[in-house]
C-alpha positions in Angstrom: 81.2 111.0 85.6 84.9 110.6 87.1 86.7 112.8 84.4 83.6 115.0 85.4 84.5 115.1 88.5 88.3 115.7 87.7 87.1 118.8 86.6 86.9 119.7 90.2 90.6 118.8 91.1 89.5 117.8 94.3 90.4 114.1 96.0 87.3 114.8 98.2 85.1 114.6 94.9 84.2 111.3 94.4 81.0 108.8 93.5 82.0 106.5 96.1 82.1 103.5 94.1 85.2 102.3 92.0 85.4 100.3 88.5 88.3 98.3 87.6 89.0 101.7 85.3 88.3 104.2 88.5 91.9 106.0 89.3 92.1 104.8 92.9 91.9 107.2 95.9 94.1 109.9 97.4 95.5 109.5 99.8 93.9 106.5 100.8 94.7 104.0 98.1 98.0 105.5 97.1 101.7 105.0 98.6 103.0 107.8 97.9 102.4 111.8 97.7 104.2 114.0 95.4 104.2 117.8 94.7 106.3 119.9 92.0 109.3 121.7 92.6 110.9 123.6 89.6 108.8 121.8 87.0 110.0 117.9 88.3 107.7 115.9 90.0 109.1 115.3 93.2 108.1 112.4 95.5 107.2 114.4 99.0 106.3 111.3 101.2 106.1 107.5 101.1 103.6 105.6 102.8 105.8 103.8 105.8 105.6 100.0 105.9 104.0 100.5 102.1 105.1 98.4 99.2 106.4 101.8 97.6 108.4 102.1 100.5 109.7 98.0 101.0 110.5 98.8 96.6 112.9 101.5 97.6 111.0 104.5 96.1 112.1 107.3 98.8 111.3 111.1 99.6 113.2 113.4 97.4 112.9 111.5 93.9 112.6 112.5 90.6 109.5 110.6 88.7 110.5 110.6 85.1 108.0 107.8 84.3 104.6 106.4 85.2 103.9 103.0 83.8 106.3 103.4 80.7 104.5 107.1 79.9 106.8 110.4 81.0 105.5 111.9 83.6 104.6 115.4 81.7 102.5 112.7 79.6 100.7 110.8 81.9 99.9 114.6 84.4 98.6 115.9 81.1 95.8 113.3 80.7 94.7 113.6 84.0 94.4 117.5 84.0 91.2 119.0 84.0 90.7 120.0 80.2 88.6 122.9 80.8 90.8 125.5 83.0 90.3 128.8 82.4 94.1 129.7 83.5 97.0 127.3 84.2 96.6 126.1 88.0 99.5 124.9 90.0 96.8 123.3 92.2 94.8 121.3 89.1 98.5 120.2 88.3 99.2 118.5 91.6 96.0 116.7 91.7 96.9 115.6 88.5 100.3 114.2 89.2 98.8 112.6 92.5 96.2 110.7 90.5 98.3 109.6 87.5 101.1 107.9 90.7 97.8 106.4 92.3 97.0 104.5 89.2 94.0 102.4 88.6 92.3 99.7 89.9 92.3 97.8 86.7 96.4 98.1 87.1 97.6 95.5 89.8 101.2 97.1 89.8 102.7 100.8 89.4 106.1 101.2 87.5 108.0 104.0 88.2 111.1 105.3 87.0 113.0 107.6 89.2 116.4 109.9 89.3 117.8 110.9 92.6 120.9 112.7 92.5 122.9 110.7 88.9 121.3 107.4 89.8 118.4 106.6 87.7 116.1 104.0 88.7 113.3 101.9 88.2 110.5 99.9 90.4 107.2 98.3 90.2 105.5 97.6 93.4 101.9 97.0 93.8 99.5 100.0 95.9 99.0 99.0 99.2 96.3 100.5 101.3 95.7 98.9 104.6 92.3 98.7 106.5 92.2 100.6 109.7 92.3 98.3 112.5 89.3 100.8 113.6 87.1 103.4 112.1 88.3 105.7 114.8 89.6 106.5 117.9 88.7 109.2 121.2 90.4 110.2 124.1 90.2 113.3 126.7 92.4 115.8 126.5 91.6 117.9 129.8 88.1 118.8 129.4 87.7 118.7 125.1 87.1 115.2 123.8 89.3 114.5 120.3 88.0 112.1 118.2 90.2 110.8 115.3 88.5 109.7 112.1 90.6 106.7 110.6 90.4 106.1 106.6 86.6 105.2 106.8 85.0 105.6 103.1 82.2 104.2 102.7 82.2 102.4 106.5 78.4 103.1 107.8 79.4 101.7 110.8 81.3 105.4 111.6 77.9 107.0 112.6 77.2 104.7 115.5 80.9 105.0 116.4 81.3 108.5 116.6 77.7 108.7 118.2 79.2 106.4 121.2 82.4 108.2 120.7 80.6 111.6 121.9 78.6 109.9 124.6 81.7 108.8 126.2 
């Protein structure tokens, strides 16, 4: 049902429940986002205080390699097999899953160019719990309510229901 799913390149697509073979989620269980420039994979952001981030990985590399595959490689067997036209978007959710991993994988390995330099890391995803499911305030007269990374929290209803009534 997941490589179903794939299908619909879309992170918001998911059965709510991981196996140890489930590609974890984006961008909650990753460290780091990445987009395409020019055919490279480049990495566009790293989670702050992340293990990505305390490896070294920074914004602006290169990934040649996820976990000993090239990178073409590893985007290839996440993209949906059954576009009807190449898709820069179907690519990109591609790339993002195959650098999220899988939960059966404790570690990501990553090798990297920036600039000559070429190297390599292996950090394990970290994806902290919110230290709440959300948080309000009141901005004049409009009431903004911020929905932390809450999958799967039921507790969310009766907080944003007490969020509105205050």
């Amino acid at each position: 049902l997941e490589r179903a799913l794939g299908e619909l390149y879309d992170h918001h697509a998911h059965l709510g429940t991981n196996t140890r073979q489930s590609p974890r989620l984006v961008p909650s269980q990753t460290d780091l986002i990445a987009m395409w420039s020019d055919g490279r994979a480049i990495i566009a952001a790293v989670r702050a205080d992340s293990a990505a981030e305390r490896a070294g990985v920074q914004r602006g590399m290169q990934v040649l390699a996820i976990d000993g595959e090239r990178v073409e490689t590893a985007v290839d067997r996440m993209t949906p097999k059954y576009l009807q036209r190449d898709d820069p978007a179907a690519r990109t959710w591609a790339l993002q899953t195959a650098l999220a991993g899988r939960h059966e994988r404790a570690t990501i390995r990553l090798r990297t160019r920036l600039g000559d330099s070429i190297r390599e890391f292996e950090f394990a995803p970290t994806y902290p719990a919110p230290t709440s499911l959300l948080t309000h305030r009141t901005v004049g007269n409009v009431g903004v309510v911020h929905i932390h990374h809450s999958l799967g929290q039921q507790a969310l209803v009766a907080q944003f229901d007490q969020a509105l009534a205050e």
